[in-house]
Steps between C-alpha positions, in 0.01 A plus 500: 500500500810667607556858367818701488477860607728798440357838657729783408352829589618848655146529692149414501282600213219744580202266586323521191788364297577265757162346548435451137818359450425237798182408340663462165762289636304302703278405257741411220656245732171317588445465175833336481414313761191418344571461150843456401586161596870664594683357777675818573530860436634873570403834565744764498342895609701820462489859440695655195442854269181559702349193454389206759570144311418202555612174323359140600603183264451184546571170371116362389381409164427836400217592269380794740281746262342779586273491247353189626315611784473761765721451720827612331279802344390585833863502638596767184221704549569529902838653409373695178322677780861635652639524124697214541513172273467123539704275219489144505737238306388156495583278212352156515713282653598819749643669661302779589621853609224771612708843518298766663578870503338777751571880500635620824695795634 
């Protein structure tokens, strides 16, 4: 599935930040991949008011809860750890828009 990607930052994060925000990444578009039934979708990463965000959308069926399993959970707890916050959009019918946020100097 092709993905657009927009990387705006002044540096790399401190490790930490940046591995948890790979991870979170990652896994949000495999399950994109996996479950959406989208044909396309974006990711867009930047740094702004001491934050690292992250917002991936795509073009699927929506539907994505995180209440409805683990995985999603698992994601928000894995950046409750750093303070920072998962939220996830997805009205049936789509699309869905995951924004995370991650404290960082």
């Amino acid at each position: 599935m092709p993905v657009e990607v927009s990387i705006e930052l002044p540096s790399r994060p401190q490790p930490p930040v940046e591995s948890a925000a790979y991870f979170v990444i990652a896994e949000t578009l495999a399950n994109v991949t996996k479950h959406s039934g989208a044909n396309r979708g974006s990711l867009r990463l930047w740094q702004a008011d001491g934050a690292l965000r992250a917002q991936i959308r795509d073009n699927g069926r929506g539907g994505a809860d995180p209440e409805g399993g683990s995985g999603l959970r698992g994601l928000q707890r894995r950046l409750a750890a750093f303070d920072g916050t998962l939220d996830i959009s997805s009205p049936p019918g789509g699309p869905t828009l995951v924004t995370m946020e991650l404290p960082c100097e």
